[in-house]
N, C-alpha and C positions, 0 to 999 in steps of 0.2 A: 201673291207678293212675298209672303214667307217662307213660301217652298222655295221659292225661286233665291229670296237671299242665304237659306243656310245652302242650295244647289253651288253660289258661288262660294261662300267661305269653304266650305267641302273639296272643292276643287283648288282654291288660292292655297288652301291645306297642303295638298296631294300634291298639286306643282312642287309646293316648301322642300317637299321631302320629309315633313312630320310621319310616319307612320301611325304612329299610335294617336294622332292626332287627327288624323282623316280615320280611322275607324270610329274615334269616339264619333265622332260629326257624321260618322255614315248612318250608324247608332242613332244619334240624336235624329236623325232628318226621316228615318223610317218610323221612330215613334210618335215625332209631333206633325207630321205628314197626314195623317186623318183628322187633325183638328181644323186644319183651313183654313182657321183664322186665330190668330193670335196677336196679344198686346204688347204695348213696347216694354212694360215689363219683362215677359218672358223672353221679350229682344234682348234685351241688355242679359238678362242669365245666360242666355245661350253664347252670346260675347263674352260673358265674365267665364265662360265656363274655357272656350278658346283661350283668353287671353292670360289668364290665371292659373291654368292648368299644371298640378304641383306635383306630376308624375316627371315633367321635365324630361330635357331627352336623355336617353342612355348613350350611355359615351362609352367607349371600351377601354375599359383600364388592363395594365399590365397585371398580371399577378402577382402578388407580395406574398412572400411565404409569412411575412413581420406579422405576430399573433395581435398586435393592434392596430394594423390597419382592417384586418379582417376582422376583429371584433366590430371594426365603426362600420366597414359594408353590412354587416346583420343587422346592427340597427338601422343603417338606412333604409334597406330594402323592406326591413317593417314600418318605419316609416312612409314609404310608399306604397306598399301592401293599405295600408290604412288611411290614406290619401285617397286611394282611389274608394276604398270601398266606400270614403266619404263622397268623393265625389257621385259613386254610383247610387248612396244612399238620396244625394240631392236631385240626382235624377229621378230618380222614384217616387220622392215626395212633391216633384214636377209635374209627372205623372197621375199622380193622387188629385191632386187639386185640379184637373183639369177631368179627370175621369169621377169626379166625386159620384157623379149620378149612374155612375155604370158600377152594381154590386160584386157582379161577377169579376170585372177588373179589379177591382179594390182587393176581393180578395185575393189573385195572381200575383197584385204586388205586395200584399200582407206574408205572399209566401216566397217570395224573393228576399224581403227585409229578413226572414226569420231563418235561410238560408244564409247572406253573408254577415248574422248574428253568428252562428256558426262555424263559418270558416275562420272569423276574423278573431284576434285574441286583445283583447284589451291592454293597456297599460296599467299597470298596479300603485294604487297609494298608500304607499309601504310608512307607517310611521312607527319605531322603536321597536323594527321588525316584526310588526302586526299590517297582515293587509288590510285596510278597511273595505275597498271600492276596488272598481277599475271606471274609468274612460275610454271613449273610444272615439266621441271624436273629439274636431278641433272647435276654436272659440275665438275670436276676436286677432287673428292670426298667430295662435299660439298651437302649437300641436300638443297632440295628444300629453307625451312626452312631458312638456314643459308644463301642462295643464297638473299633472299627477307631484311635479317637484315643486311648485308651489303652492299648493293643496297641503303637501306633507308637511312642507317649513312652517306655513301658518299653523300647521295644526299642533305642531314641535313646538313652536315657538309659545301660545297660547300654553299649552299645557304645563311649561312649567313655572309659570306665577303660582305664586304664596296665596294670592289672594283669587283663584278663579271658582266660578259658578259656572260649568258646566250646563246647568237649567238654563243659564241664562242665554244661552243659544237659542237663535230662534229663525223666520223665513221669514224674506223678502222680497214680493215680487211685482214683476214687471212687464208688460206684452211681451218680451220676448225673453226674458230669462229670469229663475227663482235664485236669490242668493241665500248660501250661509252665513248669518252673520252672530258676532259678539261684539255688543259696542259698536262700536265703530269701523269694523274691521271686518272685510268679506274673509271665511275661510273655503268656502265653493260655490264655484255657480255650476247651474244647472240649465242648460236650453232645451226646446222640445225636439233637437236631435241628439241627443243625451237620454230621452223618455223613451225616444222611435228604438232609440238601440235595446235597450233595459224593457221595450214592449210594457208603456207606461206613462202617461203626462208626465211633463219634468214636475209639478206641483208633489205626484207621490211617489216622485221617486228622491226630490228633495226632502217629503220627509221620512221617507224611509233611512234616506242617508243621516240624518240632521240624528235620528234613535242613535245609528253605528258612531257617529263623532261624538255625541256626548259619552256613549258608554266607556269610550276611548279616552276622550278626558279625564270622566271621573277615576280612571284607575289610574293614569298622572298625575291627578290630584295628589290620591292617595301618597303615591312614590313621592311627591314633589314636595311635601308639606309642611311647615317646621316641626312637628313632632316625629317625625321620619327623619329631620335634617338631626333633631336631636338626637334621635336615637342611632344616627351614622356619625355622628361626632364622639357617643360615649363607645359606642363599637371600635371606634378608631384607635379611642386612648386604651381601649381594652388590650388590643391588639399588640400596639406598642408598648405597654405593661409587660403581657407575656411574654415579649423579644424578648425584653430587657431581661426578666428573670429565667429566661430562655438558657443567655448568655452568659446568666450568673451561676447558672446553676452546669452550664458545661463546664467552665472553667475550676469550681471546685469539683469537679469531678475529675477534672486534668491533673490540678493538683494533687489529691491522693492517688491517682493513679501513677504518678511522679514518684510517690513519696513509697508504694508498691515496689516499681524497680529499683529504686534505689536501694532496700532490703534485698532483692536478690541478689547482689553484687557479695554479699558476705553467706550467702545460703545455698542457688541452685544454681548461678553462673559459672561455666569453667572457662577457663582459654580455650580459643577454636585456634587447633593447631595443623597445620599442610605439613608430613612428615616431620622434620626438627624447626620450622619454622612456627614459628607462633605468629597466627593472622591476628587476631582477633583477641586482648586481654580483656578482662571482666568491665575494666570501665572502659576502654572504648565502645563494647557490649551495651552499657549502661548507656553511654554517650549515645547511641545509635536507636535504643530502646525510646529515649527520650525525645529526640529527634521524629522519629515514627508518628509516636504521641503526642507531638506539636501538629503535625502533617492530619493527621485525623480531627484533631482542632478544633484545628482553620478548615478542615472539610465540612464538618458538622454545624461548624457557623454557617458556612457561605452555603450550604445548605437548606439553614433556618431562614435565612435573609433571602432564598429564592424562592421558598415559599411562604413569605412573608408580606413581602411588597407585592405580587398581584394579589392577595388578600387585602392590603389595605386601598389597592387601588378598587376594587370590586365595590366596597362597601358604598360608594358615591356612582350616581348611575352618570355622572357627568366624564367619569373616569373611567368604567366599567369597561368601555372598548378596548381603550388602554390596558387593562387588569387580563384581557383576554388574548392579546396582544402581545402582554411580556410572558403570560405565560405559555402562549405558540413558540417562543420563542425557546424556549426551556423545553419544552414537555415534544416539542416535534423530534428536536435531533434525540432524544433519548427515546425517541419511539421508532426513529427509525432507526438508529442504533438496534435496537430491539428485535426490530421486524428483520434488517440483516443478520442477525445472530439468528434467529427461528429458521428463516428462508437458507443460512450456508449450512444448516446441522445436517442435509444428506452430502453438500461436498464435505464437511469436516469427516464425517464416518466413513466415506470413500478415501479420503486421505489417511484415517487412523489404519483403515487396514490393510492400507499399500505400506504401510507405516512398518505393519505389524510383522508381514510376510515378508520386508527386506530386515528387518531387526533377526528373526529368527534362521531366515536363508545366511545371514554372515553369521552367527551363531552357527552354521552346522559345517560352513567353510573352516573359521577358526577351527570348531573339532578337530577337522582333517588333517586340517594344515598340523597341527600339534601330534596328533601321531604320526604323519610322514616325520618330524622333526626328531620326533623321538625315536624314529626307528623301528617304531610298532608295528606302523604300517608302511609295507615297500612295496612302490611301484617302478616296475622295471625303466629304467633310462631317466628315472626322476630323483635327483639331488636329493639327501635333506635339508641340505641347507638352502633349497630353494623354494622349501614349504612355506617359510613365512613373508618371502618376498613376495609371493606369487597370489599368500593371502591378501597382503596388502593392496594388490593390484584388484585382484577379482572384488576386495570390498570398496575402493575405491569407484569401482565401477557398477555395482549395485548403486552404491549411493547418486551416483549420476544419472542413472536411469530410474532410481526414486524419483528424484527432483523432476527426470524431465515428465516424468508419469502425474505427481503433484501439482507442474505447475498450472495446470489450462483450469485448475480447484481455487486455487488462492484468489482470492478479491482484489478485485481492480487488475487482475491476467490482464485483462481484455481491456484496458484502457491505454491509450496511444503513449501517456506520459510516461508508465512502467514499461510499455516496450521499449520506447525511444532509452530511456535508465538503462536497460538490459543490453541496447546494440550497444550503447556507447558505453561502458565498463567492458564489454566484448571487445572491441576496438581498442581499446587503453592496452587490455589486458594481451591483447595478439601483437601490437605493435611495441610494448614495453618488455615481452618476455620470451623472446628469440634470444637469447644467451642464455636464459633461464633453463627454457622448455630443451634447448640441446643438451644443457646440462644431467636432465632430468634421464631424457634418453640415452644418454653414455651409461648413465647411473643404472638403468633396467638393462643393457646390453653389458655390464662389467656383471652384473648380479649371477646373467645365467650364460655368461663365458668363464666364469668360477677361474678368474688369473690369481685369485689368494681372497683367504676369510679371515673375519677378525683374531688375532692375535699372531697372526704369520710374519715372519721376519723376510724383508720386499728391499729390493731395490729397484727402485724409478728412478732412472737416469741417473744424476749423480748424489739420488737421496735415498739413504739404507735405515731402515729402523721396523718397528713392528707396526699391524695397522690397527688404530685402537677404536677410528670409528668409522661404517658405513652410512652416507645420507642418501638420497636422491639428487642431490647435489655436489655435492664432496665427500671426502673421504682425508682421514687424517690419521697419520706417522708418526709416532716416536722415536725419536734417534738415538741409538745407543746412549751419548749425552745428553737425555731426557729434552730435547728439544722437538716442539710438536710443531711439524711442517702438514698445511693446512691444502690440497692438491685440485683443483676440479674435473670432475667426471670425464669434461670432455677431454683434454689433457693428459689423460691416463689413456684414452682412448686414443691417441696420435701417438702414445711413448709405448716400448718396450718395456717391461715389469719381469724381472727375477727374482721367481720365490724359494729361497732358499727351504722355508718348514716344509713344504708339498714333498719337495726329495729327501729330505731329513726321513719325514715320518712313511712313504713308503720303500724307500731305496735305501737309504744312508747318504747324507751326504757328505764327499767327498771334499777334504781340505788339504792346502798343499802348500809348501815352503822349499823355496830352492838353496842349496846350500852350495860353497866350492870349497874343495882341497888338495891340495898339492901330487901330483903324479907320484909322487915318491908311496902315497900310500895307497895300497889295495882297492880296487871297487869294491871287490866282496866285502873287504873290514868296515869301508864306509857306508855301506847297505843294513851290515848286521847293525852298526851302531846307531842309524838311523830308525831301523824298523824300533829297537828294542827304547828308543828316545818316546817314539809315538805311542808303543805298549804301556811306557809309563804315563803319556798324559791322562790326566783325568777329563771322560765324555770320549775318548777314542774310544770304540769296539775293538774285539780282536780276532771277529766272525763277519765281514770280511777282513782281514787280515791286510793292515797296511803294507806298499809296496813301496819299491824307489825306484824313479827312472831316471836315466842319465841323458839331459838335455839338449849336452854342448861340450863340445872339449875348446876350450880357450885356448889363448898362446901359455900361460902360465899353470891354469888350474884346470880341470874337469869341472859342470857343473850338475847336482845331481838333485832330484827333485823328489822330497819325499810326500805322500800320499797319504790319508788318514780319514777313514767314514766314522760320524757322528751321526747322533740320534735326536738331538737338539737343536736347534739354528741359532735357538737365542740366546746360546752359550757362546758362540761364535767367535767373539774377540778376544774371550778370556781362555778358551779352548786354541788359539792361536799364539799366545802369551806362554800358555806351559809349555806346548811345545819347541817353541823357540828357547824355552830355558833349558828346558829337557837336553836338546838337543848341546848344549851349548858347557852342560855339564858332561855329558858322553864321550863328548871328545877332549877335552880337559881331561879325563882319567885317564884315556888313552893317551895322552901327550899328543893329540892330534890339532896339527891348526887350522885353523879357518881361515880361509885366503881369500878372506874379500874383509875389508875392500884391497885393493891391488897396493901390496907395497913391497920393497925391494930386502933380502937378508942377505947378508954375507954371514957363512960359519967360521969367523977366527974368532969364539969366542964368546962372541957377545952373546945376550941373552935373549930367549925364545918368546916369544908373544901368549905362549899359556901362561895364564895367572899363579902367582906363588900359592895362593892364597885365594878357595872362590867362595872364604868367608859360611861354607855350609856347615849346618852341623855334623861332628865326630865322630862315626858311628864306634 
């Protein structure tokens, strides 16, 4: 009749779709299958064990990457791990009592129970991070789990009264469970499958337990007791004492160290001066010193006060987590601060000596650059004047190739925020600097198309003066009327540029004034008087030797154009001035006139257009 009812539950099982529920039942029904006969007691277990079954079905859950959903599946799964072995423990002990008279059996399951003692790990009753015990199974529907957290609380909770006796713990027992008690108060029970697991009656293993919890009390005692509470209260005031004179004793230290710089301001301070600029006089110096000396302070306070307060929280163990807590809070970021400065010290040294080898490689550029400049050293089809642009560029581009060599070293490279930082100032800086960067480029193509160097006398377009500075960007003119017209790179680069110093300094250049005078007098006379006008100006040569050409013959006058090489440019306007006077006096001696501009003489008479009088000195 009982084969036959666990044959149909086994099957009602199977139909269900329980898996692990008809293997248990397949289990069950091969073990108590030789007994034959069985009572409605172990009817009803074998139901309870169906019905009750706290392995429950497994359901398939998604994955969660979430660290605390995964934390709660570990504990379930030990939960269920220990469920079952509970379960299989209560099978065994099924077993037992139905096999008592068989020794050889008894021992098969003496070595089953002492196997999943083994595999199986207990729950910990952890109180004030002391383990006492473990558990393993369950009790009155509380699991392991819950069994062990309030085990701990009662034992927490007992242990810090003022007034507890320890000894006064004692056992209490009952057919089916021994308890802990104080008073009135269970701190653990103990069943005999609590003894089965520990391979022990619950009676000694409650009082092997009952030795661990008093010993555990009394040293609560100890912690908890008002001569302890006294002596954390005078510890406390102690503490606060030291602050205090902590903070008395910085601050006159601030103060003569105040009263220190303030003497230097008449003894070892001077003005920090940037060429004729004065940065820095003695008391702003003073002002700044002080200043500093506040900043260290307030550092050395907020310092005293951070190791201050988890001191005073430590000294009460009611607080102590706390105490441990502010000081994680402190003591971590400066340790991993710590640990990142130890761990970057091989990128810092790979960076010092990419550091090192671009400092010294533009050091031996500059060299060069400085003797092609100087002439020392010539290399064929290479300017000198295009040694220090050219340095500029190659150290411009060391330095970039530094950086790009550096940067995969730097802390935080590798983090998405400083890239995203780096396209987007990249972006800004491409889309903001297309007038800039063409600017830039005219500037590198005017440098080594060499149309004029600083100080050369230029005309652009309709603007004549010297050039007094070259940028990467601009370039800037002085106008004979000291007026500075300010040009951009690209703009020189679209104009024609006439340098008059380039032909000055290797050819002579060539200046020229047209003059007219009347048929009535000689070419040749007007030629001689011309050249010897130009022989007198001062900045004419006379190697090559000024000429005159005759331009034009008008209705009235001939026009004749005299010719004169200089050695100057940026004498120019004033070397055009003496000639012009030159000239103007020449012909006056000769009684020659100048027939421009166009006016009409009749000779009855009247008087001639050379001056009475051209006011020079007497010789």
């Amino acid at each position: 009749m009982f084969g036959t009812l666990i044959n149909l539950l086994f099957l009602n099982n199977l139909i269900k779709g329980f898996y692990m529920k008809g293997i248990r039942a397949l289990c069950l029904w091969f073990l108590l299958l030789p007994a034959g006969v069985a009572s409605a007691q172990l009817v009803e277990k074998v139901l309870d064990v169906f019905n009750d079954d706290t392995l429950g079905t497994v359901v398939a859950q998604r994955a969660d990457t979430d660290s605390i959903h995964l934390l709660k599946m570990k504990e379930d799964l030990e939960v269920a791990r220990l469920n079952e072995a509970n379960l299989r423990m209560e099978i065994e002990q099924m077993r037992l009592k139905y096999d008592a008279a068989d020794s050889l059996k008894l021992a098969k399951q003496r070595l089953r129970i002492d196997s999943l003692r083994r595999m199986t790990t207990g729950v910990p009753v952890v109180v004030e991070g002391d383990t006492l015990y473990y558990l393993f199974a369950k009790r009155g529907g509380h699991t392991p789990q819950q069994r062990a957290e309030m085990n701990a609380a009662a034992i927490t909770e007992l242990g810090k009264r003022f007034n507890l006796q320890p000894d006064s713990v004692y056992l209490e027992s009952s057919d089916i469970v021994t308890d802990l008690m104080y008073g009135n108060k269970v701190l653990s029970s103990f069943t005999d499958q609590d003894g089965l697991w520990e391979g022990c009656s619950r009676d000694q293993l409650a009082a092997a337990k009952r030795k661990v919890i008093v010993d555990k009390l009394k040293v609560m005692k100890d912690e908890h007791s008002l001569w302890q509470l006294g002596k954390r209260i005078l510890y406390f005031i102690l503490v606060i004492i030291g602050q205090y004179l902590l903070f008395k004793l910085t601050t006159w230290l601030f103060n003569k160290l105040k009263v220190r710089i303030q003497r230097l301001k008449d003894t070892k301070l001077k003005p920090i001066s940037i060429q004729e600029y004065e940065l820095l006089d003695t008391q702003k110096q003073v002002n700044l010193l002080v200043f500093l000396a506040n900043l260290l302070r307030y550092a050395v306070m907020l310092l005293q006060l951070i190791l201050t307060v988890p001191l005073l929280f430590s000294i009460f163990p009611q607080t102590k987590d706390l105490a441990y807590k502010l000081f994680s809070y402190i003591w971590d970021p400066i340790k991993s601060i710590f640990l990142g400065i130890v761990e970057y010290v091989p990128n810092l040294f790979t960076i010092f000596v990419i550091w090192l080898a671009v400092k010294y490689l533009v050091r031996l550029v500059h060299y060069l650059a400085s003797e092609i400049q100087s002439e020392r050293l010539k290399i064929s089809g290479f300017y000198a004047d295009w040694a220090m642009p050219t340095f500029h560029i190659v150290r411009f581009l060391l330095y970039a190739f530094m950086i790009a060599m550096i940067y995969p070293y730097l802390p935080g490279s590798k983090s998405g925020v400083f890239q995203g930082i780096s396209v987007f100032v990249g972006l800004i800086v491409s889309l903001g600097s297309s007038t800039v960067i063409g600017n830039i480029i005219a500037g590198l193509v005017i440098t080594y198309m060499r149309p004029f160097k600083l100080g050369d006398r230029i005309k652009l377009n309709d603007t004549t003066g010297n050039v007094i500075e070259k940028t990467p960007l601009v370039t800037r003119i002085r106008t004979p009327k000291n007026e500075v017209v300010t040009i951009p790179n690209s703009f020189i680069m679209s104009s024609h540029t006439v340098n008059f110093s380039q032909s000055a300094r290797d050819y002579g250049l060539i200046i020229h004034s047209e003059v007219s005078v009347g048929y009535d007098i000689p070419w040749r006379k007007t030629h001689q008087l011309l050249v010897e006008a130009a022989l007198n100006t001062p900045g004419v040569v006379d190697d090559p030797r000024p000429f005159i050409l005759e331009t034009s013959l008008q209705d009235y006058y001939p026009v004749y154009q005299v010719n004169a090489y200089i050695k100057d440019a940026n004498q120019l306007a004033q070397v055009y001035s003496d000639l012009h006077q030159n000239i103007q006096d020449r012909f006056n001696e000769e009684g020659i006139e100048i027939m421009s501009p166009h006016y009409i003489a009749t000779r009855d008479g009247s008087a001639t257009t050379i001056p009475k009088d051209d006011l020079r000195p007497k010789k």
